[in-house]
C-alpha positions in Angstrom: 203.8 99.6 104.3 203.8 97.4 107.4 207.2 96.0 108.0 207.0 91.7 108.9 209.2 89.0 109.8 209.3 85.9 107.3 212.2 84.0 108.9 212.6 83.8 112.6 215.8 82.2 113.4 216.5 81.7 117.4 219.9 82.5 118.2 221.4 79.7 119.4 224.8 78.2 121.4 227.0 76.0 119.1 227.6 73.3 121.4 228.3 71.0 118.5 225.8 68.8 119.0 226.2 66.3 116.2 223.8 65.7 112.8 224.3 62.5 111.0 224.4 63.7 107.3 226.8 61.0 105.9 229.6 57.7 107.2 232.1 59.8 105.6 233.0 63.0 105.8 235.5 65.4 103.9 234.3 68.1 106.5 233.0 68.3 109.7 231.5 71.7 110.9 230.6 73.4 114.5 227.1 72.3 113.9 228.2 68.5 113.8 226.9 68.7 110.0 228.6 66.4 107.9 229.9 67.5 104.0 231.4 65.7 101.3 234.0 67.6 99.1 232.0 68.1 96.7 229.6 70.1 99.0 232.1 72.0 100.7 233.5 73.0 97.5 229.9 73.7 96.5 229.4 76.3 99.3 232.4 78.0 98.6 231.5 78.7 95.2 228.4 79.8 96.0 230.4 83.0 98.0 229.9 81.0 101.4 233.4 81.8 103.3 235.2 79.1 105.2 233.7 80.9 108.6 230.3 80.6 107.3 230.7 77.1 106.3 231.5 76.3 109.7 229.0 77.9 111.5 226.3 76.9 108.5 223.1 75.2 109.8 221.4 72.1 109.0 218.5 73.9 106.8 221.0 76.2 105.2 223.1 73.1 104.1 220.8 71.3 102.7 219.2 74.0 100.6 223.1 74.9 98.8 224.7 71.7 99.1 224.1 70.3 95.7 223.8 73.6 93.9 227.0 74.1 91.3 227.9 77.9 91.1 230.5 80.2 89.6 231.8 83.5 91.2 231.5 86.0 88.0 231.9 89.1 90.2 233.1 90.6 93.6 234.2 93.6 95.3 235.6 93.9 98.9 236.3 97.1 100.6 238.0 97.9 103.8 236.2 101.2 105.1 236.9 103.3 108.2 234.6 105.7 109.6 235.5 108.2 111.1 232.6 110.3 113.5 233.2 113.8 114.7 230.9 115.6 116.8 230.8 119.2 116.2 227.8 121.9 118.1 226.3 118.4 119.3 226.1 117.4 115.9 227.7 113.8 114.3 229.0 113.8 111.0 230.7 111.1 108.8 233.9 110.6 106.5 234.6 107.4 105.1 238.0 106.1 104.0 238.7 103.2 102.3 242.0 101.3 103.3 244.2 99.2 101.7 244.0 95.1 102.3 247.5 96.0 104.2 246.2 98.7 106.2 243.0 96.7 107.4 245.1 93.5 108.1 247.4 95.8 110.4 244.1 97.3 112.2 243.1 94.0 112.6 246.0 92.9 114.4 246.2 95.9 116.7 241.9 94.9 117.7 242.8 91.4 118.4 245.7 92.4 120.5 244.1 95.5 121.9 239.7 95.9 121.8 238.5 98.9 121.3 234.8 100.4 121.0 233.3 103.5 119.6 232.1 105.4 122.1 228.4 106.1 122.3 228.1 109.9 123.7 226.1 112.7 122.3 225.8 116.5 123.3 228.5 119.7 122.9 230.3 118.5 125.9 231.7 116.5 123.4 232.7 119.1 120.8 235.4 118.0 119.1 235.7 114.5 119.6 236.4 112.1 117.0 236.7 108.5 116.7 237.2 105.8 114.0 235.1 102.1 113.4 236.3 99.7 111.0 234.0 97.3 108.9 234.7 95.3 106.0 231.9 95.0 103.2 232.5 92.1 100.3 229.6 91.5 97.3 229.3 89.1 95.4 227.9 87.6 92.1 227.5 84.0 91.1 225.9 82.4 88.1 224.0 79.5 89.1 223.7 77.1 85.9 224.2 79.8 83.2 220.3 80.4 84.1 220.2 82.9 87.0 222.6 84.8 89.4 222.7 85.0 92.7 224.0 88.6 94.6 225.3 88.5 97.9 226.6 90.9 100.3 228.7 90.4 103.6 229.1 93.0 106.6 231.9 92.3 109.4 232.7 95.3 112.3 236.0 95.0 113.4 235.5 97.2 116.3 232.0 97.0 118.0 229.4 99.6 117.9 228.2 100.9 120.4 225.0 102.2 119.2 222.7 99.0 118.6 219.6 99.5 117.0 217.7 98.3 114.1 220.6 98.3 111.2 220.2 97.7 107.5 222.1 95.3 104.6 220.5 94.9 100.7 222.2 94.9 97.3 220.6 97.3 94.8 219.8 95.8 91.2 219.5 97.3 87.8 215.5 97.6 87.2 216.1 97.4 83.6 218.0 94.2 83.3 216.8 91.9 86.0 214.5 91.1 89.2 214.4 89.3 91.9 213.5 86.0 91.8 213.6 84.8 95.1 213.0 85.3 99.0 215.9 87.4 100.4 217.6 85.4 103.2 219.6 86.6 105.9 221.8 85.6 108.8 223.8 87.5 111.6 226.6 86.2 113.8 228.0 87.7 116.7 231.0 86.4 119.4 229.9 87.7 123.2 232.4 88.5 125.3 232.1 85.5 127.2 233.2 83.8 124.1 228.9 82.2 123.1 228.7 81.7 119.5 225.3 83.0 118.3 223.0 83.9 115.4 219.8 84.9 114.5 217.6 84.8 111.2 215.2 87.3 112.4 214.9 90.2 110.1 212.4 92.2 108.3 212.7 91.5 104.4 212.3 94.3 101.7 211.8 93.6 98.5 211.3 96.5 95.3 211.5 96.6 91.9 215.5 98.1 93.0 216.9 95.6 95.5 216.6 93.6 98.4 217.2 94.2 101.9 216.7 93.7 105.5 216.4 95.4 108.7 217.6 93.6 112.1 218.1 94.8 115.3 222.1 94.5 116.8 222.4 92.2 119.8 223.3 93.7 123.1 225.6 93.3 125.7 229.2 93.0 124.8 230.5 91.7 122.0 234.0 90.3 120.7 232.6 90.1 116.3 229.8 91.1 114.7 229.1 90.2 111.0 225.9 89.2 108.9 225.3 88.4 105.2 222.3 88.3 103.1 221.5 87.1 99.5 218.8 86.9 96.5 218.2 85.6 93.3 217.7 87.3 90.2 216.2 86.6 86.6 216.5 88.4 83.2 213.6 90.9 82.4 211.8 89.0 79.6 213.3 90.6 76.1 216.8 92.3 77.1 218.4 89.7 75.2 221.9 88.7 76.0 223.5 91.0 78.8 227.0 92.0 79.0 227.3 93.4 81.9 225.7 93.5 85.6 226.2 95.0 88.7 225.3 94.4 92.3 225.9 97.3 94.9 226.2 96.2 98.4 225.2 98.9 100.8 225.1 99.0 104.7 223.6 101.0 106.9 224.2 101.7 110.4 221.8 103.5 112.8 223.6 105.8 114.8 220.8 106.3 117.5 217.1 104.5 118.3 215.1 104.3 115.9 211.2 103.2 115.4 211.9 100.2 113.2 208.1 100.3 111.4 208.8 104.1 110.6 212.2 103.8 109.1 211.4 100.3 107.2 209.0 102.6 105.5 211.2 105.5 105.1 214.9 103.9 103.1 214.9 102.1 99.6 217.7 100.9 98.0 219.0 101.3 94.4 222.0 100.6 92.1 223.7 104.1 92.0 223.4 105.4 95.2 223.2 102.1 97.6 220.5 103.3 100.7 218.6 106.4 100.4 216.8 108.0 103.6 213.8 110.3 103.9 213.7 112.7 106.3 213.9 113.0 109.4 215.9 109.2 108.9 218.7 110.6 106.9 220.0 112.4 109.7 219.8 108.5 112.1 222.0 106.3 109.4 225.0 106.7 108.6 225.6 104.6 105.3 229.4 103.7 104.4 231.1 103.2 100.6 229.1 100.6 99.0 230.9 97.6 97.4 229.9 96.8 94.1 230.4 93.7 92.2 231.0 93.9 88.6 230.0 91.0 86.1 231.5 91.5 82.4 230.6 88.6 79.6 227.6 87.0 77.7 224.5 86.2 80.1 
């Protein structure tokens, strides 16, 4: 199947260039977009973090502002990766650190940067270096009717290997499906300090999640995060559920890759998060998945 792009979103400064939403205002945010308190508090129910609020555009706004939520589930997971390159070849371990560990790693990055070297061969037999990225999922009931999942991706140290990466939540096929467009955003700090973002993405949707691939931006970078989310509806005649889960996968390519072939090539489930065919298994590397957990009557 022939990969497209539904949303094209131009990345853009933030030069605060103001939007009259309202007189008053609770909260102002970098896009000069006006909330009341009840919006704000809106957003953040709806998994939006403080960061996101901020940086939230005008189109975005409008379409959440008004819509009453309820977080019912939510994982987060501090992961570090850890590449070793062995006979020319990279493999992967993953850790997952505490909330102490990753807010002392932190720390160090914002005193300190440091990026994963991007080398390749035998010369470098032996070598191995760490990355550190923080994956959170979410689920919120929207109106006791639906629920919306939603995953969130920040590096805290920069890849250097940019290519077309990929974020989705796998579903449970037998309980739900999606119900909605899958929309995504990516933010990224230069190291000249811009602000920027971008929309642009190329959608996935199956009867097992929903995803997207986008491509990393180049040139140096200070942050790198991006977030994406769906609705989902019953199946007609499970009845009442008491339980759901959302699995938040991410997956990183570790070289160039032929976007068209590998959109075709991954799919994305609720047990195993992304799975590759060959020869793409061996160009992602694809950390522990974070899944959110939703116990009660629905």
């Amino acid at each position: 199947m022939k990969k497209f792009l539904y949303v094209i979103g131009i990345a853009s400064l933030l030069f605060g260039t103001s939007i009259k939403v309202k007189a008053e205002a609770y909260y102002t945010n970098s896009e000069g977009i006006e909330m009341t308190e009840t919006e704000y508090n809106n957003l953040l129910n709806l998994a939006f973090s403080e960061d996101q609020i901020d940086r939230m555009d005008y189109d975005t706004f409008m379409e959440n502002k008004d819509l009453e939520g309820e977080i019912v589930g939510h994982e987060k997971r501090y992961i570090k990766v850890t590449t070793t390159i062995q006979n020319g070849i990279k493999s992967y371990s993953y850790t997952e650190l505490t909330e102490n560990e990753a807010l002392q790693m932190e720390q160090m990055q914002n005193l300190n940067p440091s990026y994963s070297p991007n080398v390749t061969g035998t010369f470098y037999d032996g070598l191995s270096y760490d990355e550190y990225r923080n994956m959170e999922t979410f689920i919120v009931c929207l109106y006791d009717t639906f629920m919306r999942y939603k995953v969130d991706v920040q590096w805290n140290t920069m890849p250097s290997a940019r290519s077309w990466d990929i974020i989705g939540i796998g579903i449970e096929p037998s309980k739900v499906h999606l119900a909605s467009l899958v929309y995504f955003r990516s933010d990224w700090k230069t190291g000249s300090g811009d602000l920027l973002y971008t929309e642009a993405c190329a959608p996935k949707e199956e009867e097992t999640g929903g995803s997207v691939m986008f491509e990393l931006p180049s040139g140096s970078l200070q942050r790198l995060e991006a977030y994406l989310y769906f609705i989902v509806y019953k199946n007609t005649g499970v009845g009442t559920l008491t339980g759901i889960q959302a699995v938040g996968d991410y997956a990183h390519a570790t070289e160039n890759v032929d976007e068209d072939d590998a959109f075709d090539a991954y799919t994305i489930n609720h047990v195993a998060g992304f799975e590759f065919e060959s020869p793409f298994h061996t160009s992602y590397e694809s950390s522990i998945a974070a899944t959110a957990l939703f116990v009660g009557s629905w």
